[in-house]
C-alpha positions as semicolon CSV with decimal commas, in nm:
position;residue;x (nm);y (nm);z (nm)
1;X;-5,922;-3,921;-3,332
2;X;-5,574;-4,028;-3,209
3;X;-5,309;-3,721;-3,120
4;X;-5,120;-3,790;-3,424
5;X;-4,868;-3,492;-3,256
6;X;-4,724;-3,751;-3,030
7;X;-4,503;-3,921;-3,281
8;X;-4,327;-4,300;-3,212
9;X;-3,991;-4,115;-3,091
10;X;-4,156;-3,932;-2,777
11;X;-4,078;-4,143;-2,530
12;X;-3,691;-4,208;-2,665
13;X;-3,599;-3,849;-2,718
14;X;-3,743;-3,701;-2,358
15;X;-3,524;-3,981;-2,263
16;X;-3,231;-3,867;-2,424
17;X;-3,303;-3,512;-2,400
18;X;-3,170;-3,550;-1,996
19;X;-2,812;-3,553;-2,097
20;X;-2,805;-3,472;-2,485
21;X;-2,903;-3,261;-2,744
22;X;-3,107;-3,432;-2,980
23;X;-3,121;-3,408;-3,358
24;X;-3,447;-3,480;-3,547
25;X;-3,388;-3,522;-3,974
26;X;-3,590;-3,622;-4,187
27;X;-3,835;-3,574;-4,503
28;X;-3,999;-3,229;-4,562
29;X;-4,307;-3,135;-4,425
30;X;-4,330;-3,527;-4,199
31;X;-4,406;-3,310;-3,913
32;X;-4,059;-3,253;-3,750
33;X;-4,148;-2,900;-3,620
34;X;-4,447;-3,037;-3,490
35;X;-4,295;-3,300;-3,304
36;X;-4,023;-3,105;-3,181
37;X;-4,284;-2,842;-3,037
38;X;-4,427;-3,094;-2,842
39;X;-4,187;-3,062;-2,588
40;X;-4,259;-2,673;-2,516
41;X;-4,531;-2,604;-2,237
42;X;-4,709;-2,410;-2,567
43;X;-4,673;-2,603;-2,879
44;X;-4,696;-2,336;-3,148
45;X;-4,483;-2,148;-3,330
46;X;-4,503;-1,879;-3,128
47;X;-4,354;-1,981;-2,851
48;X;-4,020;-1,789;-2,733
49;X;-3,814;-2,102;-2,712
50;X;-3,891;-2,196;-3,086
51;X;-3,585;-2,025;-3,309
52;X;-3,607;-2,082;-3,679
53;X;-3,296;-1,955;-3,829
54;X;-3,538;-1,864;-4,185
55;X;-3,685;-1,596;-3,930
56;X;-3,413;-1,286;-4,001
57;X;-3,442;-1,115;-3,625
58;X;-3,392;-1,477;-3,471
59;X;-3,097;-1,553;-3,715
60;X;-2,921;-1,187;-3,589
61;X;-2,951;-1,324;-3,249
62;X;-2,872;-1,647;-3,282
63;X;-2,570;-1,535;-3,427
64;X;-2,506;-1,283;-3,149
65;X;-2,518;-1,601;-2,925
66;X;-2,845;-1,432;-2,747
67;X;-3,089;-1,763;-2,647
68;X;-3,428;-1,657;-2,512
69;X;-3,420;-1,610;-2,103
70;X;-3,568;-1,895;-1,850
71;X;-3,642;-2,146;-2,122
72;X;-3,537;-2,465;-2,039
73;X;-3,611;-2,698;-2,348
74;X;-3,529;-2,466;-2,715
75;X;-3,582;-2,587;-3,060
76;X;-3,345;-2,453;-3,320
77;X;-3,522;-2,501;-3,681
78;X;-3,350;-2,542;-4,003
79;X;-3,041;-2,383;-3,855
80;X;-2,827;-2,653;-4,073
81;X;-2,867;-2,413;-4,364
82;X;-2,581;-2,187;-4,211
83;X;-2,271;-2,326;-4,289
84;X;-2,083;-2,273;-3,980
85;X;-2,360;-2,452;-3,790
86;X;-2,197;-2,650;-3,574
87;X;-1,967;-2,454;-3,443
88;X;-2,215;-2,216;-3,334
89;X;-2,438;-2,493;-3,134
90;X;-2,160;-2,615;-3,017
91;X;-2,108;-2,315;-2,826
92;X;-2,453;-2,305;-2,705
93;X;-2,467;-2,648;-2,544
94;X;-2,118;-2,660;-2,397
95;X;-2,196;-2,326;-2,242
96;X;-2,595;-2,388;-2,082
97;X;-2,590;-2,755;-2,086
98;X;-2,683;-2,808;-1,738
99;X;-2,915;-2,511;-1,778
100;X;-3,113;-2,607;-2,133
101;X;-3,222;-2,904;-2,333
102;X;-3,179;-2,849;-2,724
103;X;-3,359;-3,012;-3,009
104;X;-3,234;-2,946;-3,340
105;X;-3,434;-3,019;-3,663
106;X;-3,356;-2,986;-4,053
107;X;-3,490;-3,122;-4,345
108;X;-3,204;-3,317;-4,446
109;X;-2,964;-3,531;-4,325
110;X;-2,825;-3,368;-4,020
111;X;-2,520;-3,611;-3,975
112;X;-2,411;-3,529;-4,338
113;X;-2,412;-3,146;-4,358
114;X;-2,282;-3,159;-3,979
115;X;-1,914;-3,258;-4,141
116;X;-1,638;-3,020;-4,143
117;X;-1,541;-2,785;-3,841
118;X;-1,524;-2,926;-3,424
119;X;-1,652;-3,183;-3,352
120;X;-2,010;-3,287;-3,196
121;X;-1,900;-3,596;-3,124
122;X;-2,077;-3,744;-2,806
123;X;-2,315;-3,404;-2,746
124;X;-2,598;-3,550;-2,955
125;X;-2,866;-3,810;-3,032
126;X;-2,924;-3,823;-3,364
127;X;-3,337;-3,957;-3,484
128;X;-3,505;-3,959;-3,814
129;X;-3,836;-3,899;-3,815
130;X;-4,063;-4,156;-4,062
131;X;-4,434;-4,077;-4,214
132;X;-4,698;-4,244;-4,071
133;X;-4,645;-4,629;-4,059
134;X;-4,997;-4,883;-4,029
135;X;-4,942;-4,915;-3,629
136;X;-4,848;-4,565;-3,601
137;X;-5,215;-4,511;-3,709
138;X;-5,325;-4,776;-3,540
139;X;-5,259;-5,073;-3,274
140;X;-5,565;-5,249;-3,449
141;X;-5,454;-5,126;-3,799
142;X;-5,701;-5,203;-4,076
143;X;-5,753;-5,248;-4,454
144;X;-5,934;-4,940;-4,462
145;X;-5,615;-4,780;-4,280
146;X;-5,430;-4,948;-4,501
147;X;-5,593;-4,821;-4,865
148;X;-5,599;-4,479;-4,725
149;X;-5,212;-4,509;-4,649
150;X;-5,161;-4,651;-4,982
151;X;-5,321;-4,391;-5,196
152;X;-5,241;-4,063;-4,919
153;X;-4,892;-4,122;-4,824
154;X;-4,754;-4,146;-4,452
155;X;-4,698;-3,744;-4,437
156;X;-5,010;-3,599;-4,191
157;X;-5,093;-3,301;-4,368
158;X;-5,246;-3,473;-4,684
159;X;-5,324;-3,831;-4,523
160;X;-5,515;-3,633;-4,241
161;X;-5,704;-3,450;-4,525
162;X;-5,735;-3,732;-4,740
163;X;-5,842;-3,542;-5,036
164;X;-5,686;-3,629;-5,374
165;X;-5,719;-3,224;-5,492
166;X;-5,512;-3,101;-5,227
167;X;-5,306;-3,418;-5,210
168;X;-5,172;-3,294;-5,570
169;X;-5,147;-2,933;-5,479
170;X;-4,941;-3,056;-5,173
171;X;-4,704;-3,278;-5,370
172;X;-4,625;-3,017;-5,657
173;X;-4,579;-2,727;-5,349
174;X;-4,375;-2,959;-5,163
175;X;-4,156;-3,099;-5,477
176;X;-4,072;-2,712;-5,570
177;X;-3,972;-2,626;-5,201
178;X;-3,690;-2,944;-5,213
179;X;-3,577;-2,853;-5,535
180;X;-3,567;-2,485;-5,519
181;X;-3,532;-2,386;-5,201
182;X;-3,406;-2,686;-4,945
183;X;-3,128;-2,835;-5,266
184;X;-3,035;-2,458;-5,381
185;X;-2,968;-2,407;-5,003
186;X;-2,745;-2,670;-4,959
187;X;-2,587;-2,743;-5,252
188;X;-2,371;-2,621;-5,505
189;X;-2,581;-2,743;-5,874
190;X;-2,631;-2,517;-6,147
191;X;-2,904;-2,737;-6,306
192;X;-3,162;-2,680;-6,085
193;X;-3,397;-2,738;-6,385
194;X;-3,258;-3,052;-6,435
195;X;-3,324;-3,215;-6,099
196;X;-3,683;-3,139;-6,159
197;X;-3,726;-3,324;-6,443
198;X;-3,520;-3,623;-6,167
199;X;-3,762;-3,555;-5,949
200;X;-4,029;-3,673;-6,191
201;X;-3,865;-3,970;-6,335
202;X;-3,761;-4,132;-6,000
203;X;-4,123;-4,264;-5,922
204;X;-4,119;-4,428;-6,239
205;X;-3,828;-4,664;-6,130
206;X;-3,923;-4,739;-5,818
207;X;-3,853;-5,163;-5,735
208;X;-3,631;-5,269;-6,010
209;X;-3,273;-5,226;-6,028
210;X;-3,150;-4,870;-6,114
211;X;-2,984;-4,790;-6,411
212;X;-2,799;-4,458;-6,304
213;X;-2,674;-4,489;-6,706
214;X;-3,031;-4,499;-6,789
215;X;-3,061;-4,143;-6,620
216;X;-2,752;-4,020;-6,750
217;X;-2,876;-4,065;-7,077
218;X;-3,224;-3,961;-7,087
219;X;-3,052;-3,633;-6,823
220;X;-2,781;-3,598;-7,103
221;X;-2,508;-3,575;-6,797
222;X;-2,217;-3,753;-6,719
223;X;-2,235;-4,095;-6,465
224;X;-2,076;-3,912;-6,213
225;X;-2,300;-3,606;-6,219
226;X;-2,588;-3,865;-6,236
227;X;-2,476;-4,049;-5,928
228;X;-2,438;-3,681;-5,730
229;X;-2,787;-3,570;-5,755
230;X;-2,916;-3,927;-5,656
231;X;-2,658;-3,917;-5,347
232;X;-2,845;-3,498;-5,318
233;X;-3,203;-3,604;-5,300
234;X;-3,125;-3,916;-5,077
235;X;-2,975;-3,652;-4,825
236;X;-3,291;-3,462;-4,885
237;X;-3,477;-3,772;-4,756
238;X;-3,680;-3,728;-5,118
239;X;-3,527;-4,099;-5,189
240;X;-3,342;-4,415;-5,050
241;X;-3,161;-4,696;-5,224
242;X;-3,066;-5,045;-5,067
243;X;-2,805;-5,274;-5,194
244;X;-2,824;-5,656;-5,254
245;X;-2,743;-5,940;-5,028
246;X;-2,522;-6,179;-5,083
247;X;-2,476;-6,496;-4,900
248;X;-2,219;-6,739;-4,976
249;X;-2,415;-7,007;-5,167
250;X;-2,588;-6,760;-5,392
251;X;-2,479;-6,636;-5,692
252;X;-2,596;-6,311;-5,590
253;X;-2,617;-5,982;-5,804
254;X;-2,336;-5,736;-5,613
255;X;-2,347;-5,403;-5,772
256;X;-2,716;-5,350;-5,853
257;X;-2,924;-5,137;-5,593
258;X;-3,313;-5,059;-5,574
259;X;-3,497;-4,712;-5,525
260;X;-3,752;-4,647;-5,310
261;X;-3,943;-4,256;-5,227
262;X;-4,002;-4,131;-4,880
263;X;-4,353;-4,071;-4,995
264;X;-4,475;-4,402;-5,199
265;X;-4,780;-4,224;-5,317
266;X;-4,617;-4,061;-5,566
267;X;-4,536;-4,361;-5,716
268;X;-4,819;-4,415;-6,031
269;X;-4,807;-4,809;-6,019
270;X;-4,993;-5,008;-5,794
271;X;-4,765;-5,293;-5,757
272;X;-4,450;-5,061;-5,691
273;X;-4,679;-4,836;-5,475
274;X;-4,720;-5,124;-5,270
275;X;-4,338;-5,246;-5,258
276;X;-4,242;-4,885;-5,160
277;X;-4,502;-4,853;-4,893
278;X;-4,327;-5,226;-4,723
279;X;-4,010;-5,122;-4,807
280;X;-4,073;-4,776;-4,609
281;X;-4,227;-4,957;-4,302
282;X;-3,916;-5,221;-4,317
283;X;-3,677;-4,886;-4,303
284;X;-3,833;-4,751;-4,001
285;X;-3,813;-5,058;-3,827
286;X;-3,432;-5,086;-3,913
287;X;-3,424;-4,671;-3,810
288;X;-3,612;-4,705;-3,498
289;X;-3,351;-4,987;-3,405
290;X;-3,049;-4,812;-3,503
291;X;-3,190;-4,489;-3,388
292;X;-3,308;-4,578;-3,016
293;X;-3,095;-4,929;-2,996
294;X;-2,765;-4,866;-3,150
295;X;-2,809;-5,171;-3,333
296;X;-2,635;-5,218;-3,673
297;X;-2,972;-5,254;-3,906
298;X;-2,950;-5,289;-4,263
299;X;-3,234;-5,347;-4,542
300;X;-3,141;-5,553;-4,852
301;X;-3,284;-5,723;-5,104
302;X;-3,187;-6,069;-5,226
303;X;-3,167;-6,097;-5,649
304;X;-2,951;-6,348;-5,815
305;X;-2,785;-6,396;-6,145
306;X;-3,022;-6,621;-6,280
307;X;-3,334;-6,322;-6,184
308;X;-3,484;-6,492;-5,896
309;X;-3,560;-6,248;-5,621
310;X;-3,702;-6,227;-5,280
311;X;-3,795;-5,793;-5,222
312;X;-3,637;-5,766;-4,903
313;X;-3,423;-5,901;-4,614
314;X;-3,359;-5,734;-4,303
315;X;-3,016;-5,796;-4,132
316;X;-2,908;-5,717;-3,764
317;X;-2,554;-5,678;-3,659
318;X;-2,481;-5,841;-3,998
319;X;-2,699;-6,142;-3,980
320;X;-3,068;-6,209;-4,186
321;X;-3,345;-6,145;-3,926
322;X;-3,650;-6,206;-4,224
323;X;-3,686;-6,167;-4,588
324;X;-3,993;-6,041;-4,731
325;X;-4,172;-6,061;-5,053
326;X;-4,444;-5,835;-5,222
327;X;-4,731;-6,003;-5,372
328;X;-5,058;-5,901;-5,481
329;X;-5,211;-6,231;-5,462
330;X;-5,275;-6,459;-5,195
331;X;-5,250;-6,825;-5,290
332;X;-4,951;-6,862;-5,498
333;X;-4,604;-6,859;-5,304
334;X;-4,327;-6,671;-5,466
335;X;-4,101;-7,016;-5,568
336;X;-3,792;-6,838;-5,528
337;X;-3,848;-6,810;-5,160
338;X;-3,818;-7,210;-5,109
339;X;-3,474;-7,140;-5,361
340;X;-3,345;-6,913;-5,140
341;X;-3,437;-7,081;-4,779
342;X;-3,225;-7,376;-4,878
343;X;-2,963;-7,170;-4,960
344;X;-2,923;-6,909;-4,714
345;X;-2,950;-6,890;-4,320
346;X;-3,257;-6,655;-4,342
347;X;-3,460;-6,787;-4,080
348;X;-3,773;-6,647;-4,160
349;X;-3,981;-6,552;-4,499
350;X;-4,263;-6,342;-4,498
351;X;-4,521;-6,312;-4,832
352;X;-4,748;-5,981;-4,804
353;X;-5,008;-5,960;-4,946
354;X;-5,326;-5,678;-4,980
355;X;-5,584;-5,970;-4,868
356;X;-5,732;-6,163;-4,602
357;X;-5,553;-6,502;-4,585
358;X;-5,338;-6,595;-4,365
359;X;-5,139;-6,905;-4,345
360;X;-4,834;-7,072;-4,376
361;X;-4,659;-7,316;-4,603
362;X;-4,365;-7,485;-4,598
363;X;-4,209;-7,247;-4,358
364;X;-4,340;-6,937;-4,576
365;X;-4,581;-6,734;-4,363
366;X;-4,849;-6,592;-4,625
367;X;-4,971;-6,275;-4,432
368;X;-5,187;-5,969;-4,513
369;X;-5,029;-5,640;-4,468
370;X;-5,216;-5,492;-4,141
371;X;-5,114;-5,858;-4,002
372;X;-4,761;-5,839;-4,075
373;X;-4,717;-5,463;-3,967
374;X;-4,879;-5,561;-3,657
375;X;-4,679;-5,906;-3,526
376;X;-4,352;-5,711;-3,642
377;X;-4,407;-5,416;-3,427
378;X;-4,338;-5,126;-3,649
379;X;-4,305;-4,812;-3,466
């Protein structure tokens, strides 16, 4: 079986690691701590250079400045949950820099709760770490790969099982540990209960435009509180939303955005299930390019006035790369995809499907999924 413990960032973040620390966010339990022990001689928890600031003695001497002797590479775990973080690494790389490498990991967006207090500015890398994409898996991915992606989820622990009982047990564990533990961490919300029953409801409007008043509503709490707990559990890496795009010659919807999950296979639809899992791959691609590039990536989807819709376009330094479009079937071509090519300068439109065909028509190219992830080279 592959070494599923050398993730798609290796090679980048040793890199990087030469002259800066390196910050690693991302979902719960996608295998950050993992990864990031990778780069000790002994990658286990055990190991004198891994500090997680949960651990109490490690916290008390963390926060006596005391670092573990003749270590050159350390891993500091979670530490974000301390709110004078920064400050307190700061000291430890501007002090041992030419002595130490340091990775820092967190579930949750590390740029966001770094805010506030001196600077890091130009002392860090910043990655996000993705579930398991089809290529990850596999250079040769297959359907087989594919349904078990679908139906598992990208994180390792219950895809490398790949047992629906303890995929359930995993998700409700997991769920409870965001909610309870990593958001009352973090954040200041009384309704804990509340963002449970969220939590629940968000798989449920997963590809069609979000009604935060919908949730307001059925959460009985104002827009605004609405809108805070989506922003929460996007900085949890529980969800992401992208905006539309709108080209000139398109009457273009402006304001409406779409939600996706980090983990698609909570999603109970298959069609959705299916849009989430593209719509995950298509952010890692734009991640891994941001991340390891510095290219400006964004990832969009097209919708007009009039309800015609393409699922996705992927934009580099502001302009269309490739639109793509969801579809279950394999013979009939989305028709707003011919609307949109003679209105917009997309250069390139994709229709993925869960089949075998492959072919193209008209300048559409009609391409099974394991195809598609392949050509595009998704980390």
């Amino acid at each position: 079986m592959k070494n599923f413990h050398a993730r798609y960032l290796k090679d980048p973040v040793k890199d990087d690691l030469k002259d800066r620390m390196v910050f690693i966010g991302g979902p719960r339990q996608v295998g950050k701590t993992t990864f990031a022990l990778t780069f000790l001689s002994d990658p286990t928890e055990k190991h004198p250079a891994y500090l997680n600031w949960d651990h109490i003695a490690i916290r008390a001497s963390l926060l006596k400045g005391e670092l573990p002797p003749s270590q050159q590479t350390l891993v500091l775990d979670e530490i974000h949950k301390f709110s004078r973080w920064r400050n307190l690494v700061k000291g430890y790389y501007d002090t041992s820099k030419s002595e130490r490498s340091f990775i820092i990991t967190g579930s949750a967006r590390l740029d966001y709760y770094g805010k506030g207090g001196d600077s890091l500015q130009g002392r860090y890398h910043y990655y996000r770490l993705h579930p398991f994409s089809l290529t990850e898996l596999s250079r040769n991915p297959t359907m087989d790969d594919f349904r078990s992606l679908l139906k598992f989820g990208g994180f390792p622990e219950p895809f490398l099982r790949g047992d629906e009982r303890f995929w359930r047990r995993w998700q409700r564990e997991r769920t409870h540990r965001i909610i309870y533990e990593d958001i009352r961490n973090l954040e200041n919300v009384r309704e804990i209960s509340l963002l449970e029953l969220l939590s629940g409801e968000l798989p449920n409007r997963v590809g069609s435009p979000l009604s935060v008043k919908n949730l307001k509503e059925l959460l009985a709490v104002s827009h605004e509180t609405a809108e805070r707990w989506l922003k929460i559990f996007e900085r949890m890496y529980y969800c992401f939303r992208i905006p539309p795009y709108g080209p000139p010659k398109v009457r273009a919807v402006k304001k409406e955005q779409k939600l996706y999950l980090w983990d698609w296979s909570l999603v109970p639809e298959k069609g959705p299930r299916f849009e989430n899992l593209i719509a995950s791959h298509l952010l890692k691609y734009c991640h891994f390019s941001e991340d390891t590039e510095g290219y400006d990536m964004e990832l969009r989807f097209l919708r007009d006035t009039d309800k015609r819709e393409v699922d996705f376009v992927v934009l580099k330094e502001g302009k269309p790369l490739f639109g793509v479009e969801c579809k279950s079937g394999e013979k009939n071509i989305n028709s707003s995809i011919y609307y949109f090519m003679e209105r917009t300068r997309i250069p390139k439109f994709y229709q993925v499907h869960q089949g075998k065909m492959d072919y193209e028509r008209k300048g559409v190219r009609v391409i099974p999924v394991h195809t598609f992830c392949k050509e595009l080279h998704f980390p």
